[in-house]
C-alpha positions in Angstrom: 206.7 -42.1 -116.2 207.0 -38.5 -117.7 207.3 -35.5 -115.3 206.2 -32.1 -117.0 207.7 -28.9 -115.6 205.6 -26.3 -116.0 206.8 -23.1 -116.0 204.6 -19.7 -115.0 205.3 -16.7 -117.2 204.9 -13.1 -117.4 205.4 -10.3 -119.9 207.5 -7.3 -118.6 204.5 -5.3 -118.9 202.7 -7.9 -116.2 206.0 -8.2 -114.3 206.3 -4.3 -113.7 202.4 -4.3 -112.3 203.1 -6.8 -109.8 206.6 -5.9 -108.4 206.9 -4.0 -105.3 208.4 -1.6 -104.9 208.0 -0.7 -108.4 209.5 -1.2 -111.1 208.8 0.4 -115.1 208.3 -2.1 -117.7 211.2 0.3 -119.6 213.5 -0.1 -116.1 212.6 -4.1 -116.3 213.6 -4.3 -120.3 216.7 -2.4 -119.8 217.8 -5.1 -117.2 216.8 -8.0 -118.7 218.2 -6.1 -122.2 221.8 -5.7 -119.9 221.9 -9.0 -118.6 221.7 -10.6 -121.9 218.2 -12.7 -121.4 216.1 -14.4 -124.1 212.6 -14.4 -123.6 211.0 -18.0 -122.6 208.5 -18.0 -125.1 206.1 -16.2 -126.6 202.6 -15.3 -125.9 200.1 -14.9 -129.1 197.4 -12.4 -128.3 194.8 -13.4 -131.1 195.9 -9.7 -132.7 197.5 -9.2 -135.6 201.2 -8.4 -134.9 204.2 -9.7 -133.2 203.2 -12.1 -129.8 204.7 -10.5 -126.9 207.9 -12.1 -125.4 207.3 -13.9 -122.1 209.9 -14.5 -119.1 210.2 -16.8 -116.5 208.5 -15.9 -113.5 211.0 -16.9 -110.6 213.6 -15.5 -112.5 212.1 -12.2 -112.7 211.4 -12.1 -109.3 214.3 -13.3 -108.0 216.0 -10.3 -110.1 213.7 -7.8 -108.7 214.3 -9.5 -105.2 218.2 -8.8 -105.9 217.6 -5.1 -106.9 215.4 -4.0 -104.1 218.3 -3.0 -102.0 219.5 -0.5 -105.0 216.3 0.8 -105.7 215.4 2.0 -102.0 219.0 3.6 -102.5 217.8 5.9 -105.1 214.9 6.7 -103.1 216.4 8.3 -100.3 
């Protein structure tokens, strides 16, 4: 018997809109950019162009999860 992992993506771009407290898509790329990550995959859009580079979800939440801490620092 096979087991399939299935793994739930998100571009940066749907990654900022979702994470609260905020966080830019330019902040998000800059980390991930820092931290060395390669995108997951790729998502084509149908367009004409480059497909956009996708990331593991949990991943990018457990980051943001990590952050929050420094980002309600800046806040204050």
């Amino acid at each position: 018997m096979y087991t399939m992992e299935t793994a739930v993506t998100l571009t940066l771009s749907e990654a900022a809109a979702v994470l609260n407290p905020p966080v830019t898509e330019q902040q998000l790329r800059q980390i991930v950019s820092a931290l060395g990550w390669k995108p997951a995959g790729n998502r084509h859009t149908g367009k004409r162009g480059r497909p956009w580079p996708v990331y593991d979800a949990t991943r990018l939440l457990e980051l943001h999860a990590a952050l929050v801490p420094f980002l309600a620092d800046n806040r204050a």
